[in-house]
C-alpha positions in Angstrom: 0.0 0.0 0.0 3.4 2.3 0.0 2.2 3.5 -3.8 -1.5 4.6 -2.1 0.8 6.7 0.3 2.7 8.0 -2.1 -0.4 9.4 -3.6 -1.7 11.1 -0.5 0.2 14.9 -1.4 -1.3 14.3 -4.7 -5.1 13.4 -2.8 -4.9 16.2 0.0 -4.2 19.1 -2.9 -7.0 17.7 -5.1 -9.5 17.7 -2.6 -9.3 20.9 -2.1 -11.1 21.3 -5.6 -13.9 18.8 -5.1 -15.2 16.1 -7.7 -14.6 17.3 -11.2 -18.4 15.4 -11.6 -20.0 17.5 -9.1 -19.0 20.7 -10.7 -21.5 23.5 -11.6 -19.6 24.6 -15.3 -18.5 27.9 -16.5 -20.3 27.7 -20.0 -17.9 30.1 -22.0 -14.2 29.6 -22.7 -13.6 33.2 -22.9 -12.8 35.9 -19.5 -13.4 38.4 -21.4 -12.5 40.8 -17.9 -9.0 39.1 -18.6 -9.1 38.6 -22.5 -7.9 34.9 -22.1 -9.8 32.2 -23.7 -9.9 28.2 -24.4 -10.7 26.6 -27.5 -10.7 22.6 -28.7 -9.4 21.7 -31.8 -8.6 18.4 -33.4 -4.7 16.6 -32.6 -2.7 16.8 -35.6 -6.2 17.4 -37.6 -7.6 13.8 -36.8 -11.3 13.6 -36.4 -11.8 10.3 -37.5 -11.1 7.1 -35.6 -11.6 3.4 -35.5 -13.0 1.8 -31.7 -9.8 1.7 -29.6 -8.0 3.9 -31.1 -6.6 6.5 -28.3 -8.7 9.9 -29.2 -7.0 12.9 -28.8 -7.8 16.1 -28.5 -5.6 19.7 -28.1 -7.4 22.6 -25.6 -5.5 25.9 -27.1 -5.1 28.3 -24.6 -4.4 32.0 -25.9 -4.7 35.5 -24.1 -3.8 39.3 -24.7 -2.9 39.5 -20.8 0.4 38.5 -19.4 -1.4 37.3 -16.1 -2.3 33.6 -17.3 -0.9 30.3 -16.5 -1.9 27.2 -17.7 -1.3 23.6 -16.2 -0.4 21.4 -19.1 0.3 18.4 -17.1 -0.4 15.5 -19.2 1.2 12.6 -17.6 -0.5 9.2 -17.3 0.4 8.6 -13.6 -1.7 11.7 -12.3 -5.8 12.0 -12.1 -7.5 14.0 -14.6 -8.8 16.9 -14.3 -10.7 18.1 -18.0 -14.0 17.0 -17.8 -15.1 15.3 -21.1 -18.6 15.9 -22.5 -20.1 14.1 -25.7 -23.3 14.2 -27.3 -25.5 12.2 -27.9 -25.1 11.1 -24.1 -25.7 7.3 -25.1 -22.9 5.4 -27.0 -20.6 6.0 -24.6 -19.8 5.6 -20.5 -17.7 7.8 -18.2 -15.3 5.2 -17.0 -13.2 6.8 -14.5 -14.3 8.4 -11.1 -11.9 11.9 -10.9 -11.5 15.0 -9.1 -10.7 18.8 -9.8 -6.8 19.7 -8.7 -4.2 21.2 -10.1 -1.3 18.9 -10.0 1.8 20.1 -8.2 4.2 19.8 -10.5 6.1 23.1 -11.3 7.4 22.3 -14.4 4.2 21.9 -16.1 3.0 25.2 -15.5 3.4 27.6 -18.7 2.9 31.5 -18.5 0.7 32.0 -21.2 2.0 34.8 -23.4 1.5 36.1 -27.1 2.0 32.6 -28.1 -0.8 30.1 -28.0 -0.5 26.8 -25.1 -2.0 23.9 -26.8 -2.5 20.8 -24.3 -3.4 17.3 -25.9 -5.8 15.7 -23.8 -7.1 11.7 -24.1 -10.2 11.6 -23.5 -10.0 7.9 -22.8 -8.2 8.2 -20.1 -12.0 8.8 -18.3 -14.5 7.7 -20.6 -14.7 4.7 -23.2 -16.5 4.3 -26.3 -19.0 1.5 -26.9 -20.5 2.2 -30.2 -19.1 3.5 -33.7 -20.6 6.7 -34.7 -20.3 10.7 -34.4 -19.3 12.3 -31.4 -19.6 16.2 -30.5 -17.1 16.8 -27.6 -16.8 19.4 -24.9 -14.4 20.1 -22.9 -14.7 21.7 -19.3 -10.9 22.7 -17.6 -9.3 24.3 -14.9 -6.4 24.7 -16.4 -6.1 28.5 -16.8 -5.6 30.3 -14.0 -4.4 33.5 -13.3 -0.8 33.7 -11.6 -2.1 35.7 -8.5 -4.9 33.0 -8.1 -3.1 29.7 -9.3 -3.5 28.1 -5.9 -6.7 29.7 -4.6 -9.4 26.9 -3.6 -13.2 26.5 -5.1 -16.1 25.4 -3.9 -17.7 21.8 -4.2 -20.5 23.0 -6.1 -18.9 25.5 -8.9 -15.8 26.2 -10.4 -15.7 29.9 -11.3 -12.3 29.4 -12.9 -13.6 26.6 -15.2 -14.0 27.2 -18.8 -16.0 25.3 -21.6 -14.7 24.9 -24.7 -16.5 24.8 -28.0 -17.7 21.4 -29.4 -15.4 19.4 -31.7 -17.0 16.5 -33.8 -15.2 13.1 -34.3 -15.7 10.0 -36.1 -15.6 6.3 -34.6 -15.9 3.6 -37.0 -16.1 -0.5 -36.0 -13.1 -2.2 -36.3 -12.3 -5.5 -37.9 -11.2 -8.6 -35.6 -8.8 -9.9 -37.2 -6.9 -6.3 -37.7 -7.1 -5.8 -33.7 -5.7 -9.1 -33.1 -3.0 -8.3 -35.4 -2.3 -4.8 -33.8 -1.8 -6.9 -30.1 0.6 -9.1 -31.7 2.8 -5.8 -32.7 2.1 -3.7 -29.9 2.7 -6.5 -27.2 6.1 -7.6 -28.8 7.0 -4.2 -29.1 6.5 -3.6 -25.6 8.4 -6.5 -24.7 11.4 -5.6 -27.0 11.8 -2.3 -25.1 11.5 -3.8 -22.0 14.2 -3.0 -19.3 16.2 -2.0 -22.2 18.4 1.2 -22.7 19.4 2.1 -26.3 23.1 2.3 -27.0 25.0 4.5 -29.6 26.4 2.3 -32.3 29.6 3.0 -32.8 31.7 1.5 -35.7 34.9 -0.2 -34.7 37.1 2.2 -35.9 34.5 4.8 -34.4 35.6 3.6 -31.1 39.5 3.0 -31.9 39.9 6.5 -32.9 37.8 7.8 -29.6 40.0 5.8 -27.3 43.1 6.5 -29.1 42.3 10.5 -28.7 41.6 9.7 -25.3 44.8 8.3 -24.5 46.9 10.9 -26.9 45.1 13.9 -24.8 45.6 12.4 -21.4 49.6 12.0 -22.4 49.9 15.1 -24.1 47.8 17.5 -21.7 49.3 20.3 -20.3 49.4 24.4 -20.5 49.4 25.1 -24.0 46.5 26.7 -26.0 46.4 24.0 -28.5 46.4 21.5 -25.7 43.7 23.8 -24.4 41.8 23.6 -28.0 42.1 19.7 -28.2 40.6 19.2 -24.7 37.7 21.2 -25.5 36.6 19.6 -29.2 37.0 16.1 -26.9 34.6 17.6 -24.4 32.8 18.7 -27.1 32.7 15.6 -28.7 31.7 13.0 -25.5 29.2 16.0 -24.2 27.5 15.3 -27.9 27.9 11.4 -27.7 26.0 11.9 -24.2 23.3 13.9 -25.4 22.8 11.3 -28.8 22.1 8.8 -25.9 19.8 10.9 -24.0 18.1 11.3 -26.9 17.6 7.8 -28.1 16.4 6.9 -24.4 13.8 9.8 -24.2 12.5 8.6 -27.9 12.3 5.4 -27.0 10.5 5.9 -23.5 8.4 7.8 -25.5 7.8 5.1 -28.4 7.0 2.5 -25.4 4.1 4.8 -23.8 2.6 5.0 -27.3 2.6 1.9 -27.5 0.8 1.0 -24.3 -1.5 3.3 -25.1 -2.3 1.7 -28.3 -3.1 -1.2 -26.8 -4.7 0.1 -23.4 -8.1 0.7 -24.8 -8.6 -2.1 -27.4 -11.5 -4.0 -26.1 -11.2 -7.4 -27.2 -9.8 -10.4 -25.5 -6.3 -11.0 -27.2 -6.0 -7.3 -25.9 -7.0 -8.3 -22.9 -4.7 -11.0 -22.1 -1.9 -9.1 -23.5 -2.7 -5.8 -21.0 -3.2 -8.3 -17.9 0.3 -10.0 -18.7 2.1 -7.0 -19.0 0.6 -5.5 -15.9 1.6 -8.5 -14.3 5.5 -8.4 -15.6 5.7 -5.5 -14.7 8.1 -5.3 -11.1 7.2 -3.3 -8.0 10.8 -1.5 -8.7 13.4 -1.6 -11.7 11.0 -0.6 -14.3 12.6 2.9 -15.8 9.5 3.4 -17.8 6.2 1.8 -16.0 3.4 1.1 -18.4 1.3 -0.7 -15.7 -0.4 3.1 -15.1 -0.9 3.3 -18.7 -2.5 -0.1 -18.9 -4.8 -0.5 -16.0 -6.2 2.9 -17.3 -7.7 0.8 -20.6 -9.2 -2.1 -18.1 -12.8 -0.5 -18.4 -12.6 -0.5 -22.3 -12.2 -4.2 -22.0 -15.5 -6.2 -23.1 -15.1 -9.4 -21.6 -14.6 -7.9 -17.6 -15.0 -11.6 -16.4 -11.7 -12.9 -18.0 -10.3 -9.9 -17.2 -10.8 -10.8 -13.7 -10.2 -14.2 -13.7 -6.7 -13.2 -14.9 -5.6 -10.2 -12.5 -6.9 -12.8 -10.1 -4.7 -15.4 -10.8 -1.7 -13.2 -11.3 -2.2 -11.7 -7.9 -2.1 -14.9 -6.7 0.7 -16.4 -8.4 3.3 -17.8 -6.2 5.7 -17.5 -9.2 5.5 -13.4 -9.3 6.5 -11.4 -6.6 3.6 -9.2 -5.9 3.5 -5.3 -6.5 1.0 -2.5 -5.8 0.5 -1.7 -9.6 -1.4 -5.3 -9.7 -3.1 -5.0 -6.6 -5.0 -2.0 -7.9 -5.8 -3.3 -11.1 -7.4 -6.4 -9.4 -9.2 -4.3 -7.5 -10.4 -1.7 -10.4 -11.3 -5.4 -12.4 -13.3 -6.1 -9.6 -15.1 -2.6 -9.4 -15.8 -2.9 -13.1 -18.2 -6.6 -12.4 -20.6 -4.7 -10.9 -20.9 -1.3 -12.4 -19.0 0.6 -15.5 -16.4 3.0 -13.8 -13.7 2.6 -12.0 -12.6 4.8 -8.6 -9.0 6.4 -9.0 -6.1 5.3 -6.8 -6.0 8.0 -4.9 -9.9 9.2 -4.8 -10.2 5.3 -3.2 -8.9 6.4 0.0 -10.7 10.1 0.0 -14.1 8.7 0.7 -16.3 8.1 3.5 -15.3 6.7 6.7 -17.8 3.4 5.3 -15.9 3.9 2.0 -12.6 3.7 3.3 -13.5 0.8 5.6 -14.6 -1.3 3.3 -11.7 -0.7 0.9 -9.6 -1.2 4.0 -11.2 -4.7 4.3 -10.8 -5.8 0.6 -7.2 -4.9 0.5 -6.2 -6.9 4.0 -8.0 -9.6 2.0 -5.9 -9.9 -0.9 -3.2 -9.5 1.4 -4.1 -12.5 3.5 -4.2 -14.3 0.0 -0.3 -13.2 -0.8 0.5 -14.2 2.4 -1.4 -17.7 1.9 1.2 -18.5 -0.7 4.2 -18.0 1.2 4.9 -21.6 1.3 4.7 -22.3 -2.1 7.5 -19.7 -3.3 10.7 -19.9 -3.7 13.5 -18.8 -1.4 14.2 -15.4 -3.2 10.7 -15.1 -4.4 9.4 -15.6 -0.8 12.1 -13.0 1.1 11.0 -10.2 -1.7 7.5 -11.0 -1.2 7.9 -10.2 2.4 9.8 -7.7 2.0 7.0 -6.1 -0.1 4.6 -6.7 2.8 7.0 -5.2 5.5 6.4 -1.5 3.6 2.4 -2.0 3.4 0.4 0.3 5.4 -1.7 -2.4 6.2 -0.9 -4.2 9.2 -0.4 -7.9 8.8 2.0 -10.0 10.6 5.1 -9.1 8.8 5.2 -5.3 9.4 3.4 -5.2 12.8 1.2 -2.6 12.8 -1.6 -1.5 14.3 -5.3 -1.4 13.0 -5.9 1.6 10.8 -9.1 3.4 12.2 -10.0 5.8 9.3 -11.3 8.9 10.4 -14.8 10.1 10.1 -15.6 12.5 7.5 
């Protein structure tokens, strides 16, 4: 439960704003008292999409006043905060339970100047599509604020900050079987290729002989001189732009993978299925540079068959064979949500409800604890000491980390 702890500076700031669902809306993207306005426009022009495709959409942010800042905070890991709106209102579920809050992260925050902000949003990330057919799309965001008022707090019941956007129409046609079990097969051995894996520069052999044999001259031949001087710096120069090629190729990569689980997140049938459970199951508690588990449990609800969905997560949990992780945990849990109704509660919203709430989440999670713990005997030696030292940093108590019986506290 370390991960759900994690999470709580993330929970306390977005309580503060109240459920993005419970929000009375601002209907017009413009303050015209601030001349700053919000517009939605297609990503990369694409209106037209097949079912399971990711659907994006850019907000465009533009204003005459220097005073604006907007949040463009787009990473997987953090809730969502855009609230999506499509008519006709059948054809289509909201599949994530979210809250209004700025995330905390600085470095996502752009002054909005002369130049336009445009923030891609995916609107699967809280709703899915069940049916082809045409879409008109809304969207409601917080995301501008004015510097002076970037951390001020609303209301439950309305957001005065919140702005509407204008409606955008988009396409959804079926899509064939056979084509989406073909696209699994790529995107699943894709991720698996990239893996745990860090791109290297290739270098040809004479590459690297003449880079280890200017090594060598400059660290014999170094001293005062200004062309001693000279030869240092074009070596600098030269392993500064071999470290910056790798850099690169890392960040493109990392980059290629999340597309990738994307892809594959919201497909809905069961290859896709099987293919998102396994690599959420792979996936290790630490080690993993680039976690797509976050990316993947997001695209659980787009699944059609939720039974064998479950029935998998289940026995992955409970596989003495994998160590378990937190990552899994919640996606067993979010599987089991999705038996009995069609949305799913965020991580960190999970813990933010009522005392009854929180109780009874409490319960289910010392249950699937008490399963791990069941299996003990049936793992290996290094399998079992990881596996305890997974429940050793839980904050629920069991008899490994000793601690007492969370009470939570009333609302």
């Amino acid at each position: 439960m370390h991960s759900h702890t994690s999470q709580m500076a993330i929970l306390m700031s977005g309580l503060v704003w109240g459920s993005i669902a419970a929000q009375n809306q601002t209907l017009a993207g413009t303050d015209e008292s601030f001349r700053a306005a919000v517009r939605l426009e297609a990503h990369d022009g694409q209106t037209h999409f097949k079912m399971g495709d990711p659907v994006m959409l850019d907000l465009v942010f533009t204003s005459q006043s220097p005073e604006y800042v907007v949040n463009t905070d787009t990473t997987p890991y953090l809730p969502v905060s855009d609230l999506v709106e499509l008519a006709p209102k059948d054809g289509w579920v909201r599949s994530h339970r979210s809250f209004r809050g700025l995330s905390q992260n600085g470095s996502a925050l752009a002054n909005l100047g002369s130049s336009p902000v445009r923030v891609p949003v995916l609107l699967n990330r809280t709703i899915t599509f069940q049916k082809p057919g045409h879409y008109e799309v809304t969207l409601t965001t917080e995301r501008l604020r004015t510097s002076d008022a970037l951390m001020n707090s609303t209301s439950l019941e309305t957001c005065d900050r919140c702005r509407t956007t204008n409606a955008v129409g988009i396409d959804l046609s079926a899509r064939d079987e056979s084509e989406e079990a073909a696209l699994v097969v790529s995107l699943s051995r894709e991720l698996e290729e990239t893996k745990s894996k860090t791109p290297a520069i290739k270098l040809a052999p004479e590459q690297k002989e003449e880079l280890l044999h200017e090594l060598d001259t400059q660290m014999i031949t170094a001293d005062s001189t200004e062309a001693s001087k000279k030869q240092s710096e074009a070596m600098l120069r030269k392993l500064t732009d071999l470290r910056t090629n790798l850099l690169a190729a890392v960040h493109k990569q990392e980059d290629a993978r999340r597309e990738a689980a994307v892809r594959l997140a919201y497909l809905a049938g069961d290859d896709a299925v099987r293919a998102k459970v396994h690599l959420i199951a792979d996936e290790r508690e630490d080690g993993e540079a680039n976690p797509i588990g976050p990316i993947l449990r997001d695209g659980l609800p787009s699944s059609r068959n939720k039974q064998l969905q479950l029935t998998l997560l289940e026995a992955a949990w409970r596989d003495p064979h994998r160590v378990p992780t937190s990552e899994r945990q919640a996606a067993l849990r979010q599987a089991k949500e999705l038996m009995h109704r069609q949305w799913v509660t965020d991580e960190a919203t999970l813990w933010a409800g009522t005392a009854d709430e929180r109780q009874s989440a409490l319960e289910e999670y010392q249950a699937e604890i008490n399963e791990i713990i069941a299996t003990l005997p049936l793992r290996s030696e290094s399998n079992r000491t990881e596996t305890i030292d997974f429940l050793k940093r839980l904050a629920v108590p069991n008899q490994f980390n000793k601690r007492q019986s969370i009470n939570p506290e009333p609302n």
